[in-house]
C-alpha positions in Angstrom: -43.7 108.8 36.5 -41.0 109.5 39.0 -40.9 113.4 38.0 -45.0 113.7 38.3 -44.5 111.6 41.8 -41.8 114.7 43.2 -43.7 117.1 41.8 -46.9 116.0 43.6 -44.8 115.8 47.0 -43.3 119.1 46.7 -47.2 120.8 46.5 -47.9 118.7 48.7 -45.5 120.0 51.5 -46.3 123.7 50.2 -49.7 123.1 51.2 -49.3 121.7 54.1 -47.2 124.6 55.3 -49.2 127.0 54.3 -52.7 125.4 55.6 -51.1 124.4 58.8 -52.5 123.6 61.7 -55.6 122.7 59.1 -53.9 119.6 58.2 -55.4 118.4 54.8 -55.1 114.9 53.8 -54.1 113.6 50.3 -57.5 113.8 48.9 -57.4 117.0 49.6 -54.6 118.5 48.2 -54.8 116.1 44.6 -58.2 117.9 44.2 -56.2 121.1 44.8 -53.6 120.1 42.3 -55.9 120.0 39.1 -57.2 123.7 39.8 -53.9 125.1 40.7 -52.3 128.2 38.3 -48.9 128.4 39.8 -46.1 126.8 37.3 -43.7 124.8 39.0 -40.1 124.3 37.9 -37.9 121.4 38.1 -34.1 121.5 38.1 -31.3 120.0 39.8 -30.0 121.0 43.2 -26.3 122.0 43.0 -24.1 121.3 45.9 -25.4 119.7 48.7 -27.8 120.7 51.6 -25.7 119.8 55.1 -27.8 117.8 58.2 -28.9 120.5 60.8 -28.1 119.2 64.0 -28.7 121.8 66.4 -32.0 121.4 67.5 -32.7 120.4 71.0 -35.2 117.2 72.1 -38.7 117.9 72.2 -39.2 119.3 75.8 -41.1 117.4 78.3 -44.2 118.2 80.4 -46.3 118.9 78.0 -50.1 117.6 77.0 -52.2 117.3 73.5 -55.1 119.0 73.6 -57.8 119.0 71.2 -59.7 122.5 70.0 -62.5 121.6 67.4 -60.5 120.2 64.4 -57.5 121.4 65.9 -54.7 119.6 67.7 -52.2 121.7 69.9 -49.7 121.3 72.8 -50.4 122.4 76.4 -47.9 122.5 79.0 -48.5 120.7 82.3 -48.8 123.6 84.4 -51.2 121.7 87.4 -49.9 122.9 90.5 -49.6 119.6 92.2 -49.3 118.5 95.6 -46.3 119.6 97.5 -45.7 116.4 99.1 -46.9 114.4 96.2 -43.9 115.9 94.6 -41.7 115.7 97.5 -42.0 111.6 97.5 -41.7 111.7 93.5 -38.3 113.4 94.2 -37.4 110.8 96.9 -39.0 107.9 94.7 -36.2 109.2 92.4 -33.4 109.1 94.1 -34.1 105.8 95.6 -34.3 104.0 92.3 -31.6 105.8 90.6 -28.8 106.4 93.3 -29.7 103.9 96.3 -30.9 101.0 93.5 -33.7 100.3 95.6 -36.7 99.7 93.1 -38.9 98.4 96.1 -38.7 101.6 98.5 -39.1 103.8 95.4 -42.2 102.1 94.2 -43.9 102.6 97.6 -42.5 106.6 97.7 -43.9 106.5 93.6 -47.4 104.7 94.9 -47.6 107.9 98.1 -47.5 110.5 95.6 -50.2 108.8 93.4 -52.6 108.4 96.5 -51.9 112.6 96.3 -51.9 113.0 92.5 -53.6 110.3 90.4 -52.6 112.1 87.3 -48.8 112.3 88.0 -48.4 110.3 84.5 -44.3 110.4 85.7 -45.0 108.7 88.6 -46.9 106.2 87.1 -44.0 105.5 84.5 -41.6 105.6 87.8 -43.8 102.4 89.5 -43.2 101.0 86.0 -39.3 101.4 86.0 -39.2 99.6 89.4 -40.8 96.3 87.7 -38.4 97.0 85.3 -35.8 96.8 87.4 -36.4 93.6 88.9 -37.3 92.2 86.0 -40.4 92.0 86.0 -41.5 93.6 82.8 -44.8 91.9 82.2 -45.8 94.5 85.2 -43.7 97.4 84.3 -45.9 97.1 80.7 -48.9 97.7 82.5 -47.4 100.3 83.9 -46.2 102.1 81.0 -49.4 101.5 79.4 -51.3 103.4 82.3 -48.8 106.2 81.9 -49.1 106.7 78.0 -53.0 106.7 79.1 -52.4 109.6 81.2 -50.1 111.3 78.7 -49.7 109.7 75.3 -46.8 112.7 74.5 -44.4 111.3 76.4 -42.1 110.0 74.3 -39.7 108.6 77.3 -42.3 106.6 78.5 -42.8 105.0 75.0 -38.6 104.2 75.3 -39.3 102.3 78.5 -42.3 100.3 76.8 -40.3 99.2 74.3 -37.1 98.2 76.4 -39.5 95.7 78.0 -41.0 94.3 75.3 -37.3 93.9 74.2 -36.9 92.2 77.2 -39.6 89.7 77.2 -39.1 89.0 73.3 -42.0 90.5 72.2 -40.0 92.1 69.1 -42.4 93.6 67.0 -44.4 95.1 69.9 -40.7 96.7 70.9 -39.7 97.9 67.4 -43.3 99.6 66.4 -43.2 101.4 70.2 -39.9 102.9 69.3 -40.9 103.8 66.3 -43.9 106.1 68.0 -41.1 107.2 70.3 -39.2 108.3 67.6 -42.3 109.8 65.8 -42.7 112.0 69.0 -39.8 113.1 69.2 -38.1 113.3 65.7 -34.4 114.6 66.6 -33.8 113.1 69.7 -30.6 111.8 69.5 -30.1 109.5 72.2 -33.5 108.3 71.1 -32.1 107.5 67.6 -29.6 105.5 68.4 -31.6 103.6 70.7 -33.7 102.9 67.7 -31.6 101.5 65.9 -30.4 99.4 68.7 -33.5 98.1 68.8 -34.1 97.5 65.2 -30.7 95.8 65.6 -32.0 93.0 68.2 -34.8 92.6 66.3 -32.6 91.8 62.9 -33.5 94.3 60.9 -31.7 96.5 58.8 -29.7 99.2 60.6 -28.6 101.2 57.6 -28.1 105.3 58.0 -31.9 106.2 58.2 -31.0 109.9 58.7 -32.7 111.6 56.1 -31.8 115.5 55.3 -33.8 116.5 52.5 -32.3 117.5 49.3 -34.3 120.2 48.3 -34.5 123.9 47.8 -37.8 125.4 47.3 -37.8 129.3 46.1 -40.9 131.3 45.2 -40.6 133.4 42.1 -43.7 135.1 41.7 -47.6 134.3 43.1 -48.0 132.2 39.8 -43.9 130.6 39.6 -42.4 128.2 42.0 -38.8 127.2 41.3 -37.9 123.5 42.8 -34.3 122.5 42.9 -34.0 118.7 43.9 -31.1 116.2 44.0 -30.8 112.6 45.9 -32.6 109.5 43.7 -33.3 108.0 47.3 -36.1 111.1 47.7 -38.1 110.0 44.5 -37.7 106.0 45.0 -39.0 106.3 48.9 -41.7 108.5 47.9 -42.8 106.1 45.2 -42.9 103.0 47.2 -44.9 105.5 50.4 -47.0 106.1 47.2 -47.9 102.6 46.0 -48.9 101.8 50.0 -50.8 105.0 50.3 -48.5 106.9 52.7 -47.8 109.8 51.1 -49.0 111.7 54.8 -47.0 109.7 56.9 -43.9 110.3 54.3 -44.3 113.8 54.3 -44.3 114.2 57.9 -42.0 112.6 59.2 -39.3 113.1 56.2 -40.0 116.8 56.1 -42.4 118.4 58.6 -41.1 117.0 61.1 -37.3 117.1 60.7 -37.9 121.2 60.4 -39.9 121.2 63.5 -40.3 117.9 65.8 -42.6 120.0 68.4 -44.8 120.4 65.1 -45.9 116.4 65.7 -48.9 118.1 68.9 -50.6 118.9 66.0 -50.7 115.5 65.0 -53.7 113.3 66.6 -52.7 110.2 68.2 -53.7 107.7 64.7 -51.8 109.9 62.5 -49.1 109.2 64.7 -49.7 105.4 64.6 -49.4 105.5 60.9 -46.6 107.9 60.9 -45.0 104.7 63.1 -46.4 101.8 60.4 -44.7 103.8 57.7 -40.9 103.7 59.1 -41.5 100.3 59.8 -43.0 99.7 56.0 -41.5 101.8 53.8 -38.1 102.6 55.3 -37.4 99.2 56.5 -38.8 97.8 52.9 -36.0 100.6 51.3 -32.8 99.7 53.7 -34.0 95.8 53.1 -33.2 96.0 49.8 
């Protein structure tokens, strides 16, 4: 059972890569499976395949857009307001060097009145309820600013840091987790997840997962796959029994190689992405 189960993942990810952006789902690509000629090969990895830890966080400024089928990023090149932006940058400097939440709020709330769709200013009059502690408002907030920009993975951070602060743990743990989904290699953002998953008691084992797996093609008909790490097989069983194999794939794989890949994503493949490193990889470091 376990061999069949890799051996379905690893087409899995082949076809995802090569159909990509035209995600299929795991209908799909089962269908595919049965009237596939190429011979795949098992054996096991030699050595070890080290953590890449050079890439940068996702860059900010940047939208979802939707083409057809298609889902792509768009950078937020709106030439707005010069004064809108000249009392963001003041708004700024107020809350974060003068501590004065109140003044930025009303310089945040001027360049609004100017640019209704400055979803960073929007987050900003959220961080000033924040920082009076009043985080049932800076919620609504937040919320308003993942309306405007659902991308923004920073904005998800400060959502869940106040429904840390009010208690509300589950609501704090699964908006991380979409954080995290955003913006897979963030490492700041990692270790503010597990903080998280921390206060919330839950397992904080090592959930950095580098895939133990070298996949070489031999011919058009041969595929040679070289895997090692019993953790691999057991997590993609128990995503299997749950009917997760998607969000396992993505997040395990796709999106390790490339996080900026996740704009191709739409917004509920996200949310699932988020439900399966709550329910699969907290059920595996549980245990």
């Amino acid at each position: 059972m376990r061999i069949t189960l890799i051996i379905i993942f690893f087409l899995f990810v082949s076809l995802l890569f090569s159909q990509a952006p035209a995600l299929r789902g795991p209908e799909q690509v089962l269908s595919t499976l049965e009237k596939s000629s190429i011979d795949y090969e098992l054996s096991i990895l030699q050595g070890a395949i080290a953590a890449d830890n050079s890439h940068k966080p996702n860059p900010f400024g940047y939208y979802q857009i939707q083409r057809g089928n298609v889902f792509e990023a768009k950078k937020d090149d709106k030439k707005y307001k010069d004064q809108a932006l000249s009392y963001f940058e003041e708004a700024e400097l107020q809350l974060l060097t003068k501590n004065n939440p109140a003044k930025a709020r009303e310089l945040y709330n001027k360049a609004l009145n100017l640019e209704p769709n400055l979803y960073t200013a929007i987050s900003g009059v959220g961080t000033t309820y924040a920082a009076e502690n009043n985080h049932t408002e800076a919620i609504n907030w937040f919320k308003k600013a993942i309306a405007k920009n659902y991308m923004h993975s920073y904005t998800h951070r400060l959502l869940a840091r106040s429904y840390k602060q009010k208690g509300m743990t589950n609501q704090a743990v699964r908006e991380i987790s979409i954080a995290l989904v955003l913006d897979r290699r963030h490492h700041s953002l990692i270790r503010e997840f597990k903080e998280i998953c921390q206060a919330a008691g839950l397992s904080t084992a090592d959930w950095t997962f580098t895939p133990q797996i070298r996949i070489t093609k031999k011919s058009n008909t041969k595929v040679t796959i070289e895997y090692k790490n019993p953790w691999l097989s057991y997590a993609l069983e128990e995503a299997v029994w749950d009917s997760m194999v998607y969000e396992y794939v993505f997040f395990e794989i796709l999106l390790m190689r490339d996080p900026f890949f996740v704009y191709q994503i739409p917004q509920q493949g996200i949310e699932k992405i988020a439900d399966y490193i709550i329910k699969i990889r907290g059920k595996l470091v549980s245990r």
